[in-house]
HTML snippet that shows the backbone in 3Dmol.js (N, CA, C, O; Angstrom):
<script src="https://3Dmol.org/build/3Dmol-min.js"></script>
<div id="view" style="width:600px;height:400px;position:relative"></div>
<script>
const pdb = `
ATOM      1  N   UNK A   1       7.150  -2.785  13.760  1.00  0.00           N
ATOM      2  CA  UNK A   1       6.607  -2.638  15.107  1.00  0.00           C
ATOM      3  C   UNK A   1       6.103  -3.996  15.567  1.00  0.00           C
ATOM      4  O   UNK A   1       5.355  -4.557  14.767  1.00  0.00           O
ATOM      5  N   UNK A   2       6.410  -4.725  16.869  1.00  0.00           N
ATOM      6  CA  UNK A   2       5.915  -5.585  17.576  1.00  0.00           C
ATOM      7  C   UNK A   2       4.446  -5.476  17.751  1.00  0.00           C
ATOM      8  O   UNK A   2       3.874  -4.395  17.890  1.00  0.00           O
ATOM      9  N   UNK A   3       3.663  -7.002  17.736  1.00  0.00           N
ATOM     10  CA  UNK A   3       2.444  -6.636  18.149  1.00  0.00           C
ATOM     11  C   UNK A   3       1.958  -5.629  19.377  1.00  0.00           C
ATOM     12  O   UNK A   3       1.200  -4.660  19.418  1.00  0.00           O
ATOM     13  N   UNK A   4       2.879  -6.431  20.495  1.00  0.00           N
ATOM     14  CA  UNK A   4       2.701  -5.916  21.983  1.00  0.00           C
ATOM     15  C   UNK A   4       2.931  -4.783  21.885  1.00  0.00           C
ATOM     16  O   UNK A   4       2.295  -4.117  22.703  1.00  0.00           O
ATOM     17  N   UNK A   5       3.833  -3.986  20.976  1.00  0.00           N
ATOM     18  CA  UNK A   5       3.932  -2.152  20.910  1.00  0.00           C
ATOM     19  C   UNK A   5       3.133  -1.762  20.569  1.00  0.00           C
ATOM     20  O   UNK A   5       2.532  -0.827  21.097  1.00  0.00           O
ATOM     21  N   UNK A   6       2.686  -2.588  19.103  1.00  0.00           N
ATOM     22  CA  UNK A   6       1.364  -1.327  18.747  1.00  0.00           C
ATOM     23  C   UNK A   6       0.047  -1.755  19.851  1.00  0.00           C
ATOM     24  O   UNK A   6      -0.708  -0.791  19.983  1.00  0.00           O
ATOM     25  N   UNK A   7      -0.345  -2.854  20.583  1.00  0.00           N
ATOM     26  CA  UNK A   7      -1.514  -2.781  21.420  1.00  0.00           C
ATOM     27  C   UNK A   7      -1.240  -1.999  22.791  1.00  0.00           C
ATOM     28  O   UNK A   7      -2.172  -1.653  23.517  1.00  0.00           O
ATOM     29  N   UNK A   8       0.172  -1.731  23.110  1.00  0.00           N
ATOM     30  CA  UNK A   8       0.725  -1.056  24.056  1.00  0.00           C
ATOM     31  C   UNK A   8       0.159   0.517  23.760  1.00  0.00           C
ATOM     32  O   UNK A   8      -0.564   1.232  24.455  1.00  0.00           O
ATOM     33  N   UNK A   9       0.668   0.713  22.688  1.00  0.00           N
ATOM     34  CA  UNK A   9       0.447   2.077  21.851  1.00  0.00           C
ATOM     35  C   UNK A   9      -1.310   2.935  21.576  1.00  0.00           C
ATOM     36  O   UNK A   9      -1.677   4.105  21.473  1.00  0.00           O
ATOM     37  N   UNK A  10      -2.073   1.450  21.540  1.00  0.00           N
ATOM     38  CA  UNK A  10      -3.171   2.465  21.631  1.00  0.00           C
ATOM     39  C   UNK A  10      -4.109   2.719  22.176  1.00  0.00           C
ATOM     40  O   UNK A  10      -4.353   2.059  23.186  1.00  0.00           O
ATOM     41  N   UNK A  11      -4.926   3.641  21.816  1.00  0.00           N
ATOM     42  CA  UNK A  11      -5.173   5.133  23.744  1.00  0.00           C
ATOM     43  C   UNK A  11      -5.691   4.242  24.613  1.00  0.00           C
ATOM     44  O   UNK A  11      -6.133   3.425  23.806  1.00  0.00           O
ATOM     45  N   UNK A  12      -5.922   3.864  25.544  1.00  0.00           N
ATOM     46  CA  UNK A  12      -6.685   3.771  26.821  1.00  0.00           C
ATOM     47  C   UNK A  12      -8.023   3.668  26.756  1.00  0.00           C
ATOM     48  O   UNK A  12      -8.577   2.709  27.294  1.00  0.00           O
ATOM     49  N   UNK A  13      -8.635   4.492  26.189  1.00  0.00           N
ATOM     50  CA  UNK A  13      -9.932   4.394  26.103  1.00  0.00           C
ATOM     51  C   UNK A  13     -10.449   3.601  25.047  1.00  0.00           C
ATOM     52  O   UNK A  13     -11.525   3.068  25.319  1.00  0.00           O
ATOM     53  N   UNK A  14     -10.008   3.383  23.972  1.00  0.00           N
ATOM     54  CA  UNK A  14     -10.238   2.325  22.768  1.00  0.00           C
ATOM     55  C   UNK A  14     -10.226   0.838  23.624  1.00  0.00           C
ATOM     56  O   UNK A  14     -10.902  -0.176  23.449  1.00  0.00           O
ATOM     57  N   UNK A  15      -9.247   1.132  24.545  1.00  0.00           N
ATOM     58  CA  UNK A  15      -8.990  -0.614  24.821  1.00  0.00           C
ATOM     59  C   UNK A  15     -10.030  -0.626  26.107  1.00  0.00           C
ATOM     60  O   UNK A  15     -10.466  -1.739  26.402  1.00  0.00           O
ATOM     61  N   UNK A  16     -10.467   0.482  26.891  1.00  0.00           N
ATOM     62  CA  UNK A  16     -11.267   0.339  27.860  1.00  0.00           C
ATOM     63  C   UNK A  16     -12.886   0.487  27.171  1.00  0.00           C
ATOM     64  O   UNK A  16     -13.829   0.028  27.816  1.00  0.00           O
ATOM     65  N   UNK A  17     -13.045   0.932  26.278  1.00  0.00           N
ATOM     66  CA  UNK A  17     -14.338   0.739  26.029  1.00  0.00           C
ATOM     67  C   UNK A  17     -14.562  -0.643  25.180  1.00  0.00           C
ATOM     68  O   UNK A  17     -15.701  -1.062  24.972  1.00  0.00           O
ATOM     69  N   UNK A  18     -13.750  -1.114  24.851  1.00  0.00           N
ATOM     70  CA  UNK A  18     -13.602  -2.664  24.250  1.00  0.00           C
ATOM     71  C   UNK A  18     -13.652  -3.650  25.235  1.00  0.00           C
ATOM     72  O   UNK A  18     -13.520  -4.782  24.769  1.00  0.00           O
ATOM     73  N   UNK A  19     -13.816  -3.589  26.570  1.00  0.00           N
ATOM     74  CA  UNK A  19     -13.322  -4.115  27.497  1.00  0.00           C
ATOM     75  C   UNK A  19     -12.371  -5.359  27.610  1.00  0.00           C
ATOM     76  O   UNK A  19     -12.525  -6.531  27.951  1.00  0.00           O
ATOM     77  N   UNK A  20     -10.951  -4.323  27.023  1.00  0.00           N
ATOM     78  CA  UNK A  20      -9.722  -5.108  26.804  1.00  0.00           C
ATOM     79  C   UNK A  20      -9.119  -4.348  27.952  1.00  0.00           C
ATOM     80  O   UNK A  20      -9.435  -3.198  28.259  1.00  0.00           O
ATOM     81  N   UNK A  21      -8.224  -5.091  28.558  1.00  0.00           N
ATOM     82  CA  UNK A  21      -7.050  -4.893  29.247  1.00  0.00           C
ATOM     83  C   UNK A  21      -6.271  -3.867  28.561  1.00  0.00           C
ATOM     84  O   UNK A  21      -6.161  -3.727  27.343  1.00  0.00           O
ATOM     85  N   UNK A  22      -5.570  -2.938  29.793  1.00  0.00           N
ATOM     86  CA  UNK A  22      -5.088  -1.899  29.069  1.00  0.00           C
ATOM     87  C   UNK A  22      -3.378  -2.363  28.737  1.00  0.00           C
ATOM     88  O   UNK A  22      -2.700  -1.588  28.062  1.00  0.00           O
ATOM     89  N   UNK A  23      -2.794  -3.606  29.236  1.00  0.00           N
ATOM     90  CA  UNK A  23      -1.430  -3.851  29.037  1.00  0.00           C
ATOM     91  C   UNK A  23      -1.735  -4.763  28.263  1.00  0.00           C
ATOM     92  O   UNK A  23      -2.893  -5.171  28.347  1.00  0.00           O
ATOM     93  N   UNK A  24      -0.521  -5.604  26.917  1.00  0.00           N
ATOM     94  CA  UNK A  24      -1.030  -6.841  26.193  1.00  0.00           C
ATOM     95  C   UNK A  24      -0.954  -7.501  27.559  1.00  0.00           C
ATOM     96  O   UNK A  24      -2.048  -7.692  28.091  1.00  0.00           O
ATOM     97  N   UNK A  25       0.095  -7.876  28.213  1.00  0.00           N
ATOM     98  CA  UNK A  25       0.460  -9.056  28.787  1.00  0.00           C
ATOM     99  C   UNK A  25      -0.782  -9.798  29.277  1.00  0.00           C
ATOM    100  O   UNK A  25      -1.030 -11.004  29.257  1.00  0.00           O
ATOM    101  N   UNK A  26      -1.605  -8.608  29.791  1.00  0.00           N
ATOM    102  CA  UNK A  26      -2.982  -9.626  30.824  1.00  0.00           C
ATOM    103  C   UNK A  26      -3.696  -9.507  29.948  1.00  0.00           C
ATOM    104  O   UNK A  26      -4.696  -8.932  30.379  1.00  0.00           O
ATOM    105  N   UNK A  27      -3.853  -9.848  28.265  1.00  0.00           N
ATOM    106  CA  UNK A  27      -4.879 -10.178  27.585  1.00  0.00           C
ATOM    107  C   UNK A  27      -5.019 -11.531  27.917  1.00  0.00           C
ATOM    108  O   UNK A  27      -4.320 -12.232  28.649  1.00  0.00           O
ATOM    109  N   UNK A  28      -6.345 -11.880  27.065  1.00  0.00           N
ATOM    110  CA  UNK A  28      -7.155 -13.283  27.325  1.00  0.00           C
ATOM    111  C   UNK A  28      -6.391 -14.138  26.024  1.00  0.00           C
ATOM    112  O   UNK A  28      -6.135 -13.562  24.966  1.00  0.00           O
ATOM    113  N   UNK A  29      -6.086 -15.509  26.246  1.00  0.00           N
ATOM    114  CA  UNK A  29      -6.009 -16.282  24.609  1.00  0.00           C
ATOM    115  C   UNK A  29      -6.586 -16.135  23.735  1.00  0.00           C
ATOM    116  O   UNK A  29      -6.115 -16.341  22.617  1.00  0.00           O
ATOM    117  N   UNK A  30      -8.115 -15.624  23.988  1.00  0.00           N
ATOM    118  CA  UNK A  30      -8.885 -15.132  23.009  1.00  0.00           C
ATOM    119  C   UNK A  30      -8.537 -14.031  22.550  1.00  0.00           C
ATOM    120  O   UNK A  30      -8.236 -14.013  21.356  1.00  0.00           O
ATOM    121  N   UNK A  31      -8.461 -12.783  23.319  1.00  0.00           N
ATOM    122  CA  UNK A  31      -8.259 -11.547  23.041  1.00  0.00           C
ATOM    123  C   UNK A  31      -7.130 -11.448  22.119  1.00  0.00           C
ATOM    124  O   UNK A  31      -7.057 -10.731  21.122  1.00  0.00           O
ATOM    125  N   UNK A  32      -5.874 -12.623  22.786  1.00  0.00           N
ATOM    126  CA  UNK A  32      -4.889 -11.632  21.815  1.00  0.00           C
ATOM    127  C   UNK A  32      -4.717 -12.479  20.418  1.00  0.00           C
ATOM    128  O   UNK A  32      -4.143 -12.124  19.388  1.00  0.00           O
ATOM    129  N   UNK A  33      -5.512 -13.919  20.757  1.00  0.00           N
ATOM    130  CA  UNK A  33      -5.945 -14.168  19.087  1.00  0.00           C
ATOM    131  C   UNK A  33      -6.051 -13.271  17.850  1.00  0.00           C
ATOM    132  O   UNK A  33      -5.522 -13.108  16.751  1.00  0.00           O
ATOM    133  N   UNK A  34      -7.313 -12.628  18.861  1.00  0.00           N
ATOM    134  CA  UNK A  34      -8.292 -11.345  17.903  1.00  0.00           C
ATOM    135  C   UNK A  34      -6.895 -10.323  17.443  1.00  0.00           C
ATOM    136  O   UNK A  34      -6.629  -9.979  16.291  1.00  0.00           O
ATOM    137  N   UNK A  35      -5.993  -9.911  18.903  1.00  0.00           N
ATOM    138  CA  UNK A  35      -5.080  -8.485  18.576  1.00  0.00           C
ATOM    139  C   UNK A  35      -4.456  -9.246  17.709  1.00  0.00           C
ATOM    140  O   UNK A  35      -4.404  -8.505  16.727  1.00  0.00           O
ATOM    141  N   UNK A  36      -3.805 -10.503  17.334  1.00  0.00           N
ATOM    142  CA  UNK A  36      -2.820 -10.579  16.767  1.00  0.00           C
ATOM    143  C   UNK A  36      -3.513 -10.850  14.968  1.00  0.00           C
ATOM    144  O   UNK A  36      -2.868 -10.500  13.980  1.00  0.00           O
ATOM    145  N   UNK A  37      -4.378 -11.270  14.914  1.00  0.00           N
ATOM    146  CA  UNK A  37      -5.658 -11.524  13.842  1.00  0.00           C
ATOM    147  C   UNK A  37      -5.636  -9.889  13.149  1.00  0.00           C
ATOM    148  O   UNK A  37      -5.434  -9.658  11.957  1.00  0.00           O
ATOM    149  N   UNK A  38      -5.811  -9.191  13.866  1.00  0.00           N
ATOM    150  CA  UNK A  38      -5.701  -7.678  13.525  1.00  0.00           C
ATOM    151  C   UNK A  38      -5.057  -7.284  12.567  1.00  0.00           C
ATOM    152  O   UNK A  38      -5.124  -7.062  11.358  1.00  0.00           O
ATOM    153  N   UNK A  39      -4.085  -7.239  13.857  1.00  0.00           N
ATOM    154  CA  UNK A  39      -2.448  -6.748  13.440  1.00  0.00           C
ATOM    155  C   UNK A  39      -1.728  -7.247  11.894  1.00  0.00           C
ATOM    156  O   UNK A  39      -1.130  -6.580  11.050  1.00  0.00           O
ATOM    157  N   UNK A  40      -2.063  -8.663  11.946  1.00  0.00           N
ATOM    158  CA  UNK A  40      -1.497  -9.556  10.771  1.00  0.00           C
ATOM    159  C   UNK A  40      -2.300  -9.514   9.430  1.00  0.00           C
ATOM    160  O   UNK A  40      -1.875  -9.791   8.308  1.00  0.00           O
ATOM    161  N   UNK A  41      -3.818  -9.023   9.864  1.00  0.00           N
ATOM    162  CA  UNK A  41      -4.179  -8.289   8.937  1.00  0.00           C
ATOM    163  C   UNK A  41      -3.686  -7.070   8.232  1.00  0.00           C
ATOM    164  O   UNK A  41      -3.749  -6.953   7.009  1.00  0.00           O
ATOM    165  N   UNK A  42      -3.151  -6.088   9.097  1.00  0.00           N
ATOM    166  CA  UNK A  42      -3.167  -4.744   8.674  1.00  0.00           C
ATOM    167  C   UNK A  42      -1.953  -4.293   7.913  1.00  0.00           C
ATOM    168  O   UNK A  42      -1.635  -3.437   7.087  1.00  0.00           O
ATOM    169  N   UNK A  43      -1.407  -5.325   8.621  1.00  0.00           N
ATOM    170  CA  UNK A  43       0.092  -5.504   8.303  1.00  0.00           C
ATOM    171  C   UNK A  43       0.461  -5.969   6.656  1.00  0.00           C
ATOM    172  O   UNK A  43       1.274  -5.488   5.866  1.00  0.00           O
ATOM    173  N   UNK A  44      -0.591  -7.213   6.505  1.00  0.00           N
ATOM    174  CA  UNK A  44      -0.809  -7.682   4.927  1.00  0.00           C
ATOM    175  C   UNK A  44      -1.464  -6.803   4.119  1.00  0.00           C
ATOM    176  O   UNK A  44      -1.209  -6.728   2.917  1.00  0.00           O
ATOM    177  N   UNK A  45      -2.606  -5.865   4.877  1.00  0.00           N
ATOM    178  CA  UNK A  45      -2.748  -5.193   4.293  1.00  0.00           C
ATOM    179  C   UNK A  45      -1.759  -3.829   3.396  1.00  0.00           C
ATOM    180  O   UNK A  45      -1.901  -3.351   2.271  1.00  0.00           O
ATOM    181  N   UNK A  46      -0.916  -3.584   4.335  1.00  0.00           N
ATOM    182  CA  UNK A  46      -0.032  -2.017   4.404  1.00  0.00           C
ATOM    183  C   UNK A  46       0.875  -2.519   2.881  1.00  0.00           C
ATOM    184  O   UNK A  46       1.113  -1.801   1.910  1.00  0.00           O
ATOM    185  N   UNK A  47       1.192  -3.736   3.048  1.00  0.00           N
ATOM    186  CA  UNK A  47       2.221  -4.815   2.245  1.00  0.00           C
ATOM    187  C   UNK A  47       1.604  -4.993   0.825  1.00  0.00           C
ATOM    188  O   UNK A  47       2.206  -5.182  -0.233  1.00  0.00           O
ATOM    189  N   UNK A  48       0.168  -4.882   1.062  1.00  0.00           N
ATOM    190  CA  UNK A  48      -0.137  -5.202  -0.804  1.00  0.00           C
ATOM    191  C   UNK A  48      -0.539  -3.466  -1.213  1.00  0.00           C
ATOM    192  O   UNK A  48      -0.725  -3.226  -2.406  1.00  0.00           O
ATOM    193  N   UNK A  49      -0.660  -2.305  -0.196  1.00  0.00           N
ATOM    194  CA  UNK A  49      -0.811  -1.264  -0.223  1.00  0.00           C
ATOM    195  C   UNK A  49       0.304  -0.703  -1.272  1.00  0.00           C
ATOM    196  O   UNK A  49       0.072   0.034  -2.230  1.00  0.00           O
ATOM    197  N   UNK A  50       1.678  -1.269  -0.833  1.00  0.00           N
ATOM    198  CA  UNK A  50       2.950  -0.596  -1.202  1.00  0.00           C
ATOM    199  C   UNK A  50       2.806  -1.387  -2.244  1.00  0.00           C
ATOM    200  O   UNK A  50       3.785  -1.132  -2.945  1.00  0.00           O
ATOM    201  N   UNK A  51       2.463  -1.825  -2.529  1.00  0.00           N
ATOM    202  CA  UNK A  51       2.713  -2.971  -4.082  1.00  0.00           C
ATOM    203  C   UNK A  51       1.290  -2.388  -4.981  1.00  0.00           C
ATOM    204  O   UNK A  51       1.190  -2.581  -6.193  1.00  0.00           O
ATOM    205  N   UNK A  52       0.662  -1.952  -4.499  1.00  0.00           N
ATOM    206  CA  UNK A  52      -0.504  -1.198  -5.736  1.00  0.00           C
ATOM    207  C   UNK A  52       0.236  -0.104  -6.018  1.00  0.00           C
ATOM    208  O   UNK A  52       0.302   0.171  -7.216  1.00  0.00           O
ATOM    209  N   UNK A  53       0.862   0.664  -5.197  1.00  0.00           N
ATOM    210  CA  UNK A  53       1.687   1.675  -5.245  1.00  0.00           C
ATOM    211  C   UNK A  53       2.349   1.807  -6.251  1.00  0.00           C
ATOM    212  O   UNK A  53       2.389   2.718  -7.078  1.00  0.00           O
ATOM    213  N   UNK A  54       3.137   0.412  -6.129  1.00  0.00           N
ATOM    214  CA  UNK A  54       4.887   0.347  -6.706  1.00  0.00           C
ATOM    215  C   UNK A  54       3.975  -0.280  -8.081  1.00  0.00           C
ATOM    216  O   UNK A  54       4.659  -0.719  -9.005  1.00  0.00           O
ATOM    217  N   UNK A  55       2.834  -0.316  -8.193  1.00  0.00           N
ATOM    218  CA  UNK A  55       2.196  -0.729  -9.922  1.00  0.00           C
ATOM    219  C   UNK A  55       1.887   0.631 -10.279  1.00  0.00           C
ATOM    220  O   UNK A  55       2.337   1.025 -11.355  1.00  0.00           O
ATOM    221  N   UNK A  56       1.424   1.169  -9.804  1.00  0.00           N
ATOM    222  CA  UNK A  56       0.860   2.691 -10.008  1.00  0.00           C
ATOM    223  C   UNK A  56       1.938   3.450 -10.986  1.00  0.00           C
ATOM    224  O   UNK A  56       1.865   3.912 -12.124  1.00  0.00           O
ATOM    225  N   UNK A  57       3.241   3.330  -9.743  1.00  0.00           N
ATOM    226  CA  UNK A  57       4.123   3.766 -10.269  1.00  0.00           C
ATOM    227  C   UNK A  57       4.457   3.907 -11.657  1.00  0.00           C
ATOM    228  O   UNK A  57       4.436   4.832 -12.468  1.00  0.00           O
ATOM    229  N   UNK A  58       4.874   2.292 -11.673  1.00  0.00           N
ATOM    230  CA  UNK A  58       5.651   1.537 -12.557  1.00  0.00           C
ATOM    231  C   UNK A  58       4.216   1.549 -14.232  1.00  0.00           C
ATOM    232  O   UNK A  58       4.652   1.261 -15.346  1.00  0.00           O
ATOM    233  N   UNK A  59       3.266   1.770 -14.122  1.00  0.00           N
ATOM    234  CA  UNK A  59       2.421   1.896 -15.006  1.00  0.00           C
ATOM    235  C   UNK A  59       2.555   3.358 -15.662  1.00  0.00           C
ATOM    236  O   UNK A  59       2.381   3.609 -16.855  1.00  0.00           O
ATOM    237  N   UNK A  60       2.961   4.437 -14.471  1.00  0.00           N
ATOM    238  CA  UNK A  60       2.848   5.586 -14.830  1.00  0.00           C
ATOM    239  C   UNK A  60       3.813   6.054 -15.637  1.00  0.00           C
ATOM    240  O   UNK A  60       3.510   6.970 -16.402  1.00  0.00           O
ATOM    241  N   UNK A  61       5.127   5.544 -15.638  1.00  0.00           N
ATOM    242  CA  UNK A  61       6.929   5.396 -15.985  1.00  0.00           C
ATOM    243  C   UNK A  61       6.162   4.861 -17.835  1.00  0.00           C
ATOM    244  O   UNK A  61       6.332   5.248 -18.991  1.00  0.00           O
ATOM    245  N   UNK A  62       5.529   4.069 -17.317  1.00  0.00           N
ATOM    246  CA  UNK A  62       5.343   3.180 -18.727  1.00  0.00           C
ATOM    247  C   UNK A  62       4.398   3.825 -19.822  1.00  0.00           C
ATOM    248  O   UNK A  62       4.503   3.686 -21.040  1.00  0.00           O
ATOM    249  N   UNK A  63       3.477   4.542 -19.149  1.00  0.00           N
ATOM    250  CA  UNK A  63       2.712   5.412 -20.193  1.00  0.00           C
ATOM    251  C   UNK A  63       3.657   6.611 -20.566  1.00  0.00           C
ATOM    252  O   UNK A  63       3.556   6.974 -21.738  1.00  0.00           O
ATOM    253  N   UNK A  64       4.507   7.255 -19.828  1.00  0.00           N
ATOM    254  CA  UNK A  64       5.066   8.306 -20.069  1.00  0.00           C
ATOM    255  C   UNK A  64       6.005   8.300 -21.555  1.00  0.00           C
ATOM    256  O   UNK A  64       6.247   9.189 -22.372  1.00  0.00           O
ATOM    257  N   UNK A  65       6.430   6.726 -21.457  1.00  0.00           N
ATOM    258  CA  UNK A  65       7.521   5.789 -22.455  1.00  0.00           C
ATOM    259  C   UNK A  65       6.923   5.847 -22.963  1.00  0.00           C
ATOM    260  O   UNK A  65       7.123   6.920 -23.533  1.00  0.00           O
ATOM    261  N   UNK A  66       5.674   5.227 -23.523  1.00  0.00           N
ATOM    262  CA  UNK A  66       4.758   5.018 -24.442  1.00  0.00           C
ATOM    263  C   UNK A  66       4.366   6.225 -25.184  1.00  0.00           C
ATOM    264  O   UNK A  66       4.097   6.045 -26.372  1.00  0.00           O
ATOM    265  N   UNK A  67       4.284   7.361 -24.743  1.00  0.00           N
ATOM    266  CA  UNK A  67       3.454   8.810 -25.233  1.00  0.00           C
ATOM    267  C   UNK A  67       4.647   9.157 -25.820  1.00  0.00           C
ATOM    268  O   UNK A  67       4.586   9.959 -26.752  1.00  0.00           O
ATOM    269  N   UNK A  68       6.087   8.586 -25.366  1.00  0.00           N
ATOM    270  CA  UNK A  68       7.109   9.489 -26.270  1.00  0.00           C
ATOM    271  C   UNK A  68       7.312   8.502 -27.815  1.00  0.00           C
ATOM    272  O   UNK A  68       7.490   8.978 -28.936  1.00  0.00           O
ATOM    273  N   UNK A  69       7.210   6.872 -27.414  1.00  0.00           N
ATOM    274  CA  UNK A  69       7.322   6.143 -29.058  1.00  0.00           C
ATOM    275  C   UNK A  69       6.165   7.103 -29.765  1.00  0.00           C
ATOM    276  O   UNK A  69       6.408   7.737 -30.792  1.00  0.00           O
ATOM    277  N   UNK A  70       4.975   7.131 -29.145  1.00  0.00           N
ATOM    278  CA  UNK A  70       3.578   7.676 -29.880  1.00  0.00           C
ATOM    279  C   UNK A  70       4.302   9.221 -30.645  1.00  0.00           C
ATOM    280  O   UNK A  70       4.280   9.441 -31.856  1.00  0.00           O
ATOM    281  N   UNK A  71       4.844  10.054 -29.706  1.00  0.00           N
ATOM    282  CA  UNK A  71       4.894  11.285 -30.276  1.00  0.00           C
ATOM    283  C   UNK A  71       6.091  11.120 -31.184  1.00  0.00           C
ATOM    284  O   UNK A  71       6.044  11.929 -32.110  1.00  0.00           O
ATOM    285  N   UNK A  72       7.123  10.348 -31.215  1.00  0.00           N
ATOM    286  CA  UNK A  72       8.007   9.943 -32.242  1.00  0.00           C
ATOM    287  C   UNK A  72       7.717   9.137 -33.251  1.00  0.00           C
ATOM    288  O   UNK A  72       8.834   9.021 -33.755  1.00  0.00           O
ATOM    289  N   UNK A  73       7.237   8.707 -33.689  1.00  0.00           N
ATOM    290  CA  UNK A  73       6.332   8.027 -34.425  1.00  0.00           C
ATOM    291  C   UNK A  73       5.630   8.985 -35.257  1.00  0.00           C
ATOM    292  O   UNK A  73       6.032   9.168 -36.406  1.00  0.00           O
ATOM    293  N   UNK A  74       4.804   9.505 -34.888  1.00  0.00           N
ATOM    294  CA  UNK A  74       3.912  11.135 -34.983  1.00  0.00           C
ATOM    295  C   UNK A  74       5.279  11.853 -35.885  1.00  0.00           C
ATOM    296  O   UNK A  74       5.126  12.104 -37.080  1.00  0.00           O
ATOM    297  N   UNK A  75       6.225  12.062 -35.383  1.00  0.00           N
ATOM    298  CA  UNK A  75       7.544  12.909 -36.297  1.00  0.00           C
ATOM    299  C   UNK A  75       7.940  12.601 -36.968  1.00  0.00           C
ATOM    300  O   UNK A  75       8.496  13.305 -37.812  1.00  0.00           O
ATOM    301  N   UNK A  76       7.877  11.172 -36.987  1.00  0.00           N
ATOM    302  CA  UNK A  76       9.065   9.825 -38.317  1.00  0.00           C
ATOM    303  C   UNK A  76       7.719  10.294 -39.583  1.00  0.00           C
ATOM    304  O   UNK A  76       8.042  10.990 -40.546  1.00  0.00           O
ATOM    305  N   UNK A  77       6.628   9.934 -39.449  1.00  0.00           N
ATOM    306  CA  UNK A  77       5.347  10.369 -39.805  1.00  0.00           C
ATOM    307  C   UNK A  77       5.561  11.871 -40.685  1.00  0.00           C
ATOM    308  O   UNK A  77       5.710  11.973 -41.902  1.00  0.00           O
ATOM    309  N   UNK A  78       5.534  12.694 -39.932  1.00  0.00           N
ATOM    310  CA  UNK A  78       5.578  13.648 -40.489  1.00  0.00           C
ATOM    311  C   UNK A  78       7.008  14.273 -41.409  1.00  0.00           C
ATOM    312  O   UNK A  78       6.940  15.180 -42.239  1.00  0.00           O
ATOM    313  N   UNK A  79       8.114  13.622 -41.061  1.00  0.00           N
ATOM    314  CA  UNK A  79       9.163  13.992 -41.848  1.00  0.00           C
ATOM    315  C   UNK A  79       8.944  12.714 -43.018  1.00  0.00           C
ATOM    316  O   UNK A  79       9.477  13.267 -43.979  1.00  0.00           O
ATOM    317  N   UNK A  80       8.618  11.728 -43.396  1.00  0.00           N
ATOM    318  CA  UNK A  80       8.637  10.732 -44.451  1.00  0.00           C
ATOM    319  C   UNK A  80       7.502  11.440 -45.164  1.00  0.00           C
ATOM    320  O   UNK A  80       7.629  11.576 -46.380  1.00  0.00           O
ATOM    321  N   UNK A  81       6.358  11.932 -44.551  1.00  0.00           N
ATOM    322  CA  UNK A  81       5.433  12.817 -45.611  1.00  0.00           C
ATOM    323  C   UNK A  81       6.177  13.781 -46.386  1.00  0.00           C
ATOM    324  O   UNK A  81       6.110  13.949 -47.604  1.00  0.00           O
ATOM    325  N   UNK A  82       7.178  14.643 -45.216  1.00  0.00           N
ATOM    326  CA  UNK A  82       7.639  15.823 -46.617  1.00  0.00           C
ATOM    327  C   UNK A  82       8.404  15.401 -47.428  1.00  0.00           C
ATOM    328  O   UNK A  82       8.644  16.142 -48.381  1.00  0.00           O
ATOM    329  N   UNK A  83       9.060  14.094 -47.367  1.00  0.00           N
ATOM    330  CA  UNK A  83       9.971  13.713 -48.351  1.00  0.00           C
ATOM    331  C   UNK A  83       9.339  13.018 -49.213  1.00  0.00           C
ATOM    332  O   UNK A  83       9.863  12.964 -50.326  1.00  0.00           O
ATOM    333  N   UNK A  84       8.439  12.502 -49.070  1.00  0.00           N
ATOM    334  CA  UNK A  84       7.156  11.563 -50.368  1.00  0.00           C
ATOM    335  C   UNK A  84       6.920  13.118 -51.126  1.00  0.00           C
ATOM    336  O   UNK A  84       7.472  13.193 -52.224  1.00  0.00           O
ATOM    337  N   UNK A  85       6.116  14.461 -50.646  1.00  0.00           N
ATOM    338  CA  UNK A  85       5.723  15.358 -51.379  1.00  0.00           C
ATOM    339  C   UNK A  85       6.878  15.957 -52.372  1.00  0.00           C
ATOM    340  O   UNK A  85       6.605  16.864 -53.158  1.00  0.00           O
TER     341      UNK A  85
END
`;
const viewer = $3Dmol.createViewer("view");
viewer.addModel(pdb, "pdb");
viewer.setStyle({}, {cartoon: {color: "spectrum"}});
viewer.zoomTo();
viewer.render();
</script>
């Protein structure tokens, strides 16, 4: 999404009680400093969002791997015991 869409995009009253202009175009240099300061925040934000995600994931894949060496291990274990007895 373009900056100018999403400040296009939101309500009327957010941007009128901010006393922002309700179109980007007639923002101030300042103002759309700030909108674009925002935006490029939220945006970096959304971006390391999907990447805690995609660790989450990828951690979760990895314990699952891990619990099966553990529980195989656990069996190699238990079949080398009955053959020692």
């Amino acid at each position: 999404m373009k900056i100018e869409e999403f400040y296009n995009a939101l309500p009327w009253q957010v941007k009128e009680n901010a006393k922002f202009p309700l179109n980007y175009a007639t923002l101030t240099s300042e103002q759309e400093l700030l909108v674009e300061s925002l935006f490029d925040y939220e945006r970096e934000n959304s971006k390391q969002q999907v990447r805690v995600n995609d660790i989450i994931s990828d951690t979760t894949i990895i314990a699952a791997e891990v619990q099966e060496v553990a529980d195989s291990i656990k069996e190699l274990q238990s079949s080398l015991e009955k053959v020692v007895k």
